[in-house]
C-alpha positions as CSV (number, residue, x, y, z in Angstrom):
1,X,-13.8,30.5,6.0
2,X,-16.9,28.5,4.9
3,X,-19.7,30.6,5.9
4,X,-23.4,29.2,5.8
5,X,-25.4,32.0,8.0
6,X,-26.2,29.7,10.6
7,X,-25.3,29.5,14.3
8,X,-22.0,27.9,14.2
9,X,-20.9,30.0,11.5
10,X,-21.6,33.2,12.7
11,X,-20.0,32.5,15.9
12,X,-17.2,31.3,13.8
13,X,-17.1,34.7,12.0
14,X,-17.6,36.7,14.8
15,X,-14.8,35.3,16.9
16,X,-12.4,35.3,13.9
17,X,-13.6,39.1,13.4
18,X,-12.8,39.8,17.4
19,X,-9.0,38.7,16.6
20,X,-8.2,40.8,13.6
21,X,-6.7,43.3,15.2
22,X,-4.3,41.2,17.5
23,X,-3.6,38.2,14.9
24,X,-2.2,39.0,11.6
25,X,-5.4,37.5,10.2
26,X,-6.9,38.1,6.4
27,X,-10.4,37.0,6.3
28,X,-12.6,35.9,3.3
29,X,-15.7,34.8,3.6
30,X,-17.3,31.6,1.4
31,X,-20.9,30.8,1.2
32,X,-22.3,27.7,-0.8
33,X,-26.2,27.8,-1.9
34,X,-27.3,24.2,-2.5
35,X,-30.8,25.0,-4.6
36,X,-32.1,23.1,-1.1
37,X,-35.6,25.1,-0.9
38,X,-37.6,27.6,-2.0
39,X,-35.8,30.1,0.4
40,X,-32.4,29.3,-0.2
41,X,-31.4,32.4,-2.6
42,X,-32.9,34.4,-0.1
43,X,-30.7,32.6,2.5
44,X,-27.6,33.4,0.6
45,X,-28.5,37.1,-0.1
46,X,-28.7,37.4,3.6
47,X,-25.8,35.7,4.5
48,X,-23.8,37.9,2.3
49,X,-24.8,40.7,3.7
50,X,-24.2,39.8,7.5
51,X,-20.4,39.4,5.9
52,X,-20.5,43.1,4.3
53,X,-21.9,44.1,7.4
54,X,-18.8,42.9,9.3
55,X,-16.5,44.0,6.6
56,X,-15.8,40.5,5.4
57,X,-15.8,39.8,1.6
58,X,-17.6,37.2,0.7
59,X,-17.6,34.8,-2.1
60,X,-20.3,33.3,-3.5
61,X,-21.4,29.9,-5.3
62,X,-24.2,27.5,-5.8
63,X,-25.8,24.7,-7.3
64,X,-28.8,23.5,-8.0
65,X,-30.2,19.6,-8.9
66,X,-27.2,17.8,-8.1
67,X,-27.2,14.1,-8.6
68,X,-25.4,11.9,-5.7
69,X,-27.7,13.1,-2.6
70,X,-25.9,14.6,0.2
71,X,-22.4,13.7,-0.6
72,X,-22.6,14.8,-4.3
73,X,-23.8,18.3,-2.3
74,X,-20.4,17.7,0.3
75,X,-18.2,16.9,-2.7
76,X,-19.5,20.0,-4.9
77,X,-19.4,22.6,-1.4
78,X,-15.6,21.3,-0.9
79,X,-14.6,21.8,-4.4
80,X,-15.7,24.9,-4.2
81,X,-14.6,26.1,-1.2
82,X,-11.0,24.6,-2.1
83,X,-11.0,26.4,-5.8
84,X,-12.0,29.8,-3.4
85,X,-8.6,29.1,-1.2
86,X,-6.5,29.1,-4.1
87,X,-8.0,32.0,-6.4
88,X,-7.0,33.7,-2.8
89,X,-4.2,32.0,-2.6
90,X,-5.4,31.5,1.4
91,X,-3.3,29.1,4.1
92,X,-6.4,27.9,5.6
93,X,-10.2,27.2,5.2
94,X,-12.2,27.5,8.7
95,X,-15.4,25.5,9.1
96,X,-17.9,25.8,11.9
97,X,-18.1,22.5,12.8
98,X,-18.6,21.7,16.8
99,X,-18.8,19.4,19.3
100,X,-22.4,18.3,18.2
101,X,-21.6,17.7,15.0
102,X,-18.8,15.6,16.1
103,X,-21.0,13.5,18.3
104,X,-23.4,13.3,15.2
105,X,-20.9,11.9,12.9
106,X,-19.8,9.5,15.2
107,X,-22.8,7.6,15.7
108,X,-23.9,8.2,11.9
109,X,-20.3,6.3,11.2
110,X,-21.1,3.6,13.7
111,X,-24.5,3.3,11.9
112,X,-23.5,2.8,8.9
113,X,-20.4,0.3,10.1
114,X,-17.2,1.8,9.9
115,X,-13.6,1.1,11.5
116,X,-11.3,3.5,14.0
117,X,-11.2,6.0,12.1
118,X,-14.7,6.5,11.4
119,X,-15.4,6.2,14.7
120,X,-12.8,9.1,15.7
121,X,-15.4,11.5,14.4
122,X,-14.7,14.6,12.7
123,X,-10.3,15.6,12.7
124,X,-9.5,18.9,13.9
125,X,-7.6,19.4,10.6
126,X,-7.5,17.6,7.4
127,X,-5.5,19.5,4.5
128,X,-6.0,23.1,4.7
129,X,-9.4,22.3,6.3
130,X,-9.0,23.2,10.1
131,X,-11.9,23.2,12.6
132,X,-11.5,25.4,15.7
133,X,-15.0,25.3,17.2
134,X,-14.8,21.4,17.8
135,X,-14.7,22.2,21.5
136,X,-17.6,23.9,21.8
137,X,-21.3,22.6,22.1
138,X,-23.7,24.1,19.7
139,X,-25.9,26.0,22.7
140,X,-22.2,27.6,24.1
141,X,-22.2,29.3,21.1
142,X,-26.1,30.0,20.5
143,X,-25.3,31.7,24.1
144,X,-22.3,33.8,22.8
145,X,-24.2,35.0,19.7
146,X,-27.2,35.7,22.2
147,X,-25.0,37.9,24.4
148,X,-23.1,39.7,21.6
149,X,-26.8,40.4,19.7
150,X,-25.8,38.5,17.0
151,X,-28.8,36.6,14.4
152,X,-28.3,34.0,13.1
153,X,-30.1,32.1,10.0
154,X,-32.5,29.0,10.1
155,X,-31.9,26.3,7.4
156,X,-35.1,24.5,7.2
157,X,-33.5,21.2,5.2
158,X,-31.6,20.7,8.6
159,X,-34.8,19.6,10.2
160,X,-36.0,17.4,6.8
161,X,-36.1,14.2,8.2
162,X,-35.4,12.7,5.3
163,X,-31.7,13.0,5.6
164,X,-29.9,10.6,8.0
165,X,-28.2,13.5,9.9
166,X,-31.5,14.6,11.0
167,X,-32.7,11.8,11.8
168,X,-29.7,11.6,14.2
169,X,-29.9,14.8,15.9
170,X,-33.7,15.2,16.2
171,X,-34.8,11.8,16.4
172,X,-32.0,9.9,18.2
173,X,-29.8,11.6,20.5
174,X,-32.8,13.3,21.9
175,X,-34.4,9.7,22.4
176,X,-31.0,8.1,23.6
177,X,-30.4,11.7,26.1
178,X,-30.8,9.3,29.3
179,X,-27.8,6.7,28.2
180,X,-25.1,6.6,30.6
181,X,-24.6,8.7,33.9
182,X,-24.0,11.2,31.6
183,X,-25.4,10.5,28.2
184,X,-25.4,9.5,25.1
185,X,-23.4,12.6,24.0
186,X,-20.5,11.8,26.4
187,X,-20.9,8.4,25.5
188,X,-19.9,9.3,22.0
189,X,-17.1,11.4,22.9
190,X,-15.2,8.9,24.8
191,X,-15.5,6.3,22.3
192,X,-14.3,9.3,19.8
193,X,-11.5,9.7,22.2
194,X,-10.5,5.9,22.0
195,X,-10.9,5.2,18.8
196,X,-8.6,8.0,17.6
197,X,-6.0,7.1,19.8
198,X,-6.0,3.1,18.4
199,X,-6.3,4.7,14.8
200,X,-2.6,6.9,15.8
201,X,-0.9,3.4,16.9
202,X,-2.6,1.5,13.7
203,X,-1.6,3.9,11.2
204,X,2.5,4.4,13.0
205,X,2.1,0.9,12.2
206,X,1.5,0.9,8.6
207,X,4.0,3.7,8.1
208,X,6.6,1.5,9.5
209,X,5.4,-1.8,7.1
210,X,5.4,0.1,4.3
211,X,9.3,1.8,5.3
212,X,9.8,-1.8,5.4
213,X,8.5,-2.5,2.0
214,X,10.8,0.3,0.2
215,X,8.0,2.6,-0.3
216,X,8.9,5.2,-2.5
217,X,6.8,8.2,-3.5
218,X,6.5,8.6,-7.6
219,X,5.1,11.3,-10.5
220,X,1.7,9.4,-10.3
221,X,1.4,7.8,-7.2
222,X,3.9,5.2,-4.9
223,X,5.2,2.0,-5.2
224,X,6.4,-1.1,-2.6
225,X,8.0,-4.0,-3.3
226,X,5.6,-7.0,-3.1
227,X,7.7,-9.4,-1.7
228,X,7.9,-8.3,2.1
229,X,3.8,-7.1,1.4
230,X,3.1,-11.0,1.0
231,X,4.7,-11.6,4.6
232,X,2.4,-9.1,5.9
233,X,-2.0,-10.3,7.2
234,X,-4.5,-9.4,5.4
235,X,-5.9,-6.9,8.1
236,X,-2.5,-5.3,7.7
237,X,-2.2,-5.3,3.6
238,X,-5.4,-3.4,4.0
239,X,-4.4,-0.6,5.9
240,X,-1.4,0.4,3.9
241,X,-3.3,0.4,0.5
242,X,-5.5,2.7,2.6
243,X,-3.4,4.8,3.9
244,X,-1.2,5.4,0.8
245,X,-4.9,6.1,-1.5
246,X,-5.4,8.7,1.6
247,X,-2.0,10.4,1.5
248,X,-2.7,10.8,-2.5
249,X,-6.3,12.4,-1.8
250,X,-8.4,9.0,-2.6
251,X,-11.2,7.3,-0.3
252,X,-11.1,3.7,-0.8
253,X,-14.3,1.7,-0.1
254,X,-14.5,-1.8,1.6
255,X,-14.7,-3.5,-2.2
256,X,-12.1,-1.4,-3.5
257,X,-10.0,-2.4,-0.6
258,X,-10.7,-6.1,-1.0
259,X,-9.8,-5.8,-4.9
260,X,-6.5,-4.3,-4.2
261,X,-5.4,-6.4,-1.3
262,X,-6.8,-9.7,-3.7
263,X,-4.1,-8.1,-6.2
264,X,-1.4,-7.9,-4.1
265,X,-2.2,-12.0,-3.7
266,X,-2.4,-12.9,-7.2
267,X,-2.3,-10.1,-9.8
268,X,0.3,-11.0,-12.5
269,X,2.9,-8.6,-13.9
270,X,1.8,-5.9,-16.2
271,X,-2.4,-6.3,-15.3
272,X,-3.8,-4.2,-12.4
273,X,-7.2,-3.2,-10.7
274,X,-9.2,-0.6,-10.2
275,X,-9.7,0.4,-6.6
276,X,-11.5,3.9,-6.5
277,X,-12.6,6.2,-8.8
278,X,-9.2,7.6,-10.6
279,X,-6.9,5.4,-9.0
280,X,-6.0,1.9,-9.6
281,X,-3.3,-0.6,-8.2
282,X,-0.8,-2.8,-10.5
283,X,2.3,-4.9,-10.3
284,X,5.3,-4.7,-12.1
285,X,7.6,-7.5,-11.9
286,X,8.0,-7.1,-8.0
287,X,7.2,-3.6,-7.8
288,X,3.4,-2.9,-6.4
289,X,2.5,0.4,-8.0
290,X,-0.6,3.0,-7.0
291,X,-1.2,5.4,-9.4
292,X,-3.6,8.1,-10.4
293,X,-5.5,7.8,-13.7
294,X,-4.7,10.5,-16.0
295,X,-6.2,11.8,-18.8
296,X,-3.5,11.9,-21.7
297,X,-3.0,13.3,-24.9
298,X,-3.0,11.3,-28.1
299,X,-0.1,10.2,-29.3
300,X,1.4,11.9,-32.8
301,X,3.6,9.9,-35.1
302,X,6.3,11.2,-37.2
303,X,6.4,10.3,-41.0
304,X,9.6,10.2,-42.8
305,X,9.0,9.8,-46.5
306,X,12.6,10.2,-47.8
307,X,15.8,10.1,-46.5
308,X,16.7,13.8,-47.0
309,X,17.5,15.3,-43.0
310,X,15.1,15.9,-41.1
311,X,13.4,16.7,-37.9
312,X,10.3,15.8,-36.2
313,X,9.0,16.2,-32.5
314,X,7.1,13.0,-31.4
315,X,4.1,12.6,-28.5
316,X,4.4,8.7,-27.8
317,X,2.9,6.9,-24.4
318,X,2.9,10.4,-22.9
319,X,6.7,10.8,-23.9
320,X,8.3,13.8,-25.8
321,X,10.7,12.9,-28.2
322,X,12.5,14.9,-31.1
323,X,12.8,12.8,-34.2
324,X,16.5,13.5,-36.4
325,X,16.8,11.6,-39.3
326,X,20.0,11.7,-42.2
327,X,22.2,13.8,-40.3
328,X,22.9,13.6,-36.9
329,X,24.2,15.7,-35.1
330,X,26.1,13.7,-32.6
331,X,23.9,14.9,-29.6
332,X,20.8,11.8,-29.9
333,X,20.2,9.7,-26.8
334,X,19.8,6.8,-29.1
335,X,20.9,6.5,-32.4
336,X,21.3,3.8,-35.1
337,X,22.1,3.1,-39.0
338,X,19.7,1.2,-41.3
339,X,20.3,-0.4,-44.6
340,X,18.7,2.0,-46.9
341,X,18.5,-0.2,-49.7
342,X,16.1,-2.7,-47.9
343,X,13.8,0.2,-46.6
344,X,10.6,0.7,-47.9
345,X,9.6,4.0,-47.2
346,X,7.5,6.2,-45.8
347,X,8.9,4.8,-42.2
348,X,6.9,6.0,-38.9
349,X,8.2,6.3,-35.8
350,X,5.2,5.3,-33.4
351,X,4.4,3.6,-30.2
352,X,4.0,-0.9,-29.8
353,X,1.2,-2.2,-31.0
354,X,-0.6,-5.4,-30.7
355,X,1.3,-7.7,-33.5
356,X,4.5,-5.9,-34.1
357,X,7.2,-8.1,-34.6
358,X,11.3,-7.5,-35.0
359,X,13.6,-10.0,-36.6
360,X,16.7,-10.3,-34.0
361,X,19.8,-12.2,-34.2
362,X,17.9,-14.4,-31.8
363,X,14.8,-14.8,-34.8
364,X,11.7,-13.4,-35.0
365,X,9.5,-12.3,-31.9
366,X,7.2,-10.2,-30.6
367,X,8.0,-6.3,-29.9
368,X,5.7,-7.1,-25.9
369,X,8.0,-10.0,-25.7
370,X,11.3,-8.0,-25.9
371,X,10.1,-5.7,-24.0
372,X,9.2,-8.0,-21.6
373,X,12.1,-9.6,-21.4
374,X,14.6,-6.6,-21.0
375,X,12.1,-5.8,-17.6
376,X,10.8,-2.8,-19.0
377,X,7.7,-2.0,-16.7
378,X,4.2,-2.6,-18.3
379,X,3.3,0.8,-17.9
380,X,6.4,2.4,-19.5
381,X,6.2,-0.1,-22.6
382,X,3.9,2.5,-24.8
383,X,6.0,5.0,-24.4
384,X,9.1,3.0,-26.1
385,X,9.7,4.4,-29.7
386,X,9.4,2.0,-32.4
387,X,10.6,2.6,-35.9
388,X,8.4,0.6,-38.4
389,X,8.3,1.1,-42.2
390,X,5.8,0.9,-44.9
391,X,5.1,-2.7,-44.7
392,X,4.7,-2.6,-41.2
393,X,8.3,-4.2,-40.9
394,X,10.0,-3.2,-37.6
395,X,13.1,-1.8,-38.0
396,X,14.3,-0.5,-34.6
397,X,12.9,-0.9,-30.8
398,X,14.3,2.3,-29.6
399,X,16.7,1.8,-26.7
400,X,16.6,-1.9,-26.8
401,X,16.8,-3.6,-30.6
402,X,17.8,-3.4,-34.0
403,X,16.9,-5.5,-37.0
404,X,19.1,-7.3,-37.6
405,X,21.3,-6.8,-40.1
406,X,25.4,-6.8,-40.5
407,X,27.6,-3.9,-39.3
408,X,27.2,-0.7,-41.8
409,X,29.2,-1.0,-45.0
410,X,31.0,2.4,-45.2
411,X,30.7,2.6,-49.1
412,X,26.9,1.2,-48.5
413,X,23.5,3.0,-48.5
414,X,22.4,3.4,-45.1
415,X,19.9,5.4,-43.4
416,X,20.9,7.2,-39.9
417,X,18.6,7.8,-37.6
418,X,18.1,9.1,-33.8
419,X,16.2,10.5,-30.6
420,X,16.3,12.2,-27.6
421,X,13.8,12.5,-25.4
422,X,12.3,16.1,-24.0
């Protein structure tokens, strides 16, 4: 559980605590210092000692002078308390947050403009993230901690104006406490209420559009056909690109929305967009694809300077390959002869590249163009082998074409050679 020292999560610990002993329950306490203050080392001390003190281990982290204001603070807490789960290996994280904060993040949403699911507040769960205090008010538990003589810690950034949230709890709601036969907090809770109930029926919605646009889940991401997506409004087009960035752990922002759904419009084959930070959109013939942005290890060519046997592994587009060359032995996914006598060696076997060219029955053209035309996807067309000699001559388009040449002579020279991927 997420553990600050405050109100709400004492009361949090204290009822987990109360159920240990009923509840096959294995608690670990996390507490976060955000360099916020002079006093906030002191603050964490303390709060790991209330955990000791209940016999709760606690784990500790902290940052200090983090750039991105609040939410580089949010993002660096959850990271943490997420890496904390899985050194635990733990089913759950527990935060404290309650029916106040709910309220609070409702209005901050409408503030700021949002849609349904902004305004539906704070979810109970999201991930391993669960919230069980959501249905308490933050004096029921100040009253619970009173009664079981339980202190609880002060944060003084919470009352810094400067950040919005304050603002909100200290400056507005107080301000707004008349609104409504019952106020502004009920006020908030109803609209909550509503607008998760219309966010349930909009997102059965855009499961069903994308079931109907042959969504399919992939290594890197998901795909749809584009076809039936063009059929579909704009408002609608939206809301699945949302949803399926979501399901893969991405937030999309109104521009990144409007980039992608612009895309789906008029994005040609083989180009694609950026639409959040790590994730981008592109098409592929009729195929929409959203995948992650990865990170990926240079490529490493093999070199063949003679045609004694031989065998190589090969990293190309991200691909493992093994290399045989000169005797094969019969097992090669692909494999093809080459006129020795014409070869001038040492030959690579690399990935395209801008320029390369192959001689065909058909004439000369363009490696991207063959490609192309056999309806390899863009994003699968560096990771076809090439075989290109010393002149920069290509010799063979692995899996698709062959220079060409006439059928091996079996008294001729020729050159065997063949891979299989890994």
């Amino acid at each position: 559980m997420a553990f600050s020292g405050g109100s709400d999560s004492l009361a949090l610990l204290h009822l987990l605590c109360g159920i240990r002993q009923s509840w096959p329950l294995e608690l670990t306490a996390a507490h976060f210092d955000h360099g916020l203050g002079a006093g906030s080392a002191d603050r964490a001390a303390r709060a790991a000692e209330v955990c000791r003190s209940a016999g709760v281990p606690c784990e500790m982290g902290a940052t200090r002078g983090l750039a991105g204001g609040q939410a580089g603070y949010r993002t660096a807490r959850y990271a943490f308390l997420t890496a904390v789960r899985r050194r635990f290996g733990a089913d759950r994280i527990a935060l404290a947050h309650q029916r106040d904060d709910h309220i609070e993040t409702v209005l901050l949403n409408l503030l700021r403009g949002t849609g349904f699911r902004g305004l539906a507040g704070i979810p109970a769960r999201r991930g391993a993230f669960v919230r069980p205090l959501l249905g308490f008010g933050r004096e029921e538990l100040r009253s619970y901690l009173r009664e079981a003589g339980q202190e609880w810690l002060d944060d003084p950034s919470n009352r810094d104006f400067r950040y919005r949230r304050s603002r909100v709890r200290y400056g507005l709601i107080p301000a707004l406490s008349g609104c409504g036969d019952e106020g502004l907090p009920s006020l908030a809770a109803d609209l909550a209420r509503y607008a998760l109930e219309a966010e349930g029926g909009l997102d059965l919605r855009a499961r069903r559009l994308l079931s109907a646009a042959d969504f399919r889940e992939t290594a890197d991401g998901a795909q749809i056909a584009r076809s039936p997506v063009l059929k579909y409004d704009r408002a609608a087009r939206a809301r699945l690109l949302r949803k399926v960035a979501r399901d893969m752990g991405f937030r999309v922002t109104r521009r990144g929305t409007a980039a992608g759904v612009t895309f789906m419009d008029s994005g040609a084959s083989g180009h694609g967009v950026d639409i959040a930070a790590g994730l981008r959109i592109e098409r592929e013939f009729d195929r929409l694809h959203v995948r992650r942005r990865r990170n990926r290890d240079p490529d490493t060519e093999v070199e063949i300077e003679e045609t004694e046997p031989g065998r190589e592994p090969a990293r190309i587009g991200g691909k493992h390959y093994e290399v045989r060359w000169g005797a094969l032995e019969g097992t090669e996914r692909w494999a093809t002869a080459l006129p020795a006598g014409t070869i001038r060696f040492p030959l690579r076997v690399r990935g395209p590249r801008p320029g390369d060219r192959i001689r065909t029955r058909a004439g000369s053209r363009k490696v991207a163009k063959l490609l192309n035309e056999r309806r390899v996807p863009a994003s699968d067309r560096s990771s076809v082998p090439i075989v290109v000699t010393a002149d920069r001559r290509v010799l063979w388009v692995v899996g698709h074409s062959a220079l060409a040449v006439e059928p091996p002579d079996p008294e001729g020279a020729w050159f065997a050679i063949g891979l299989t991927e890994r």
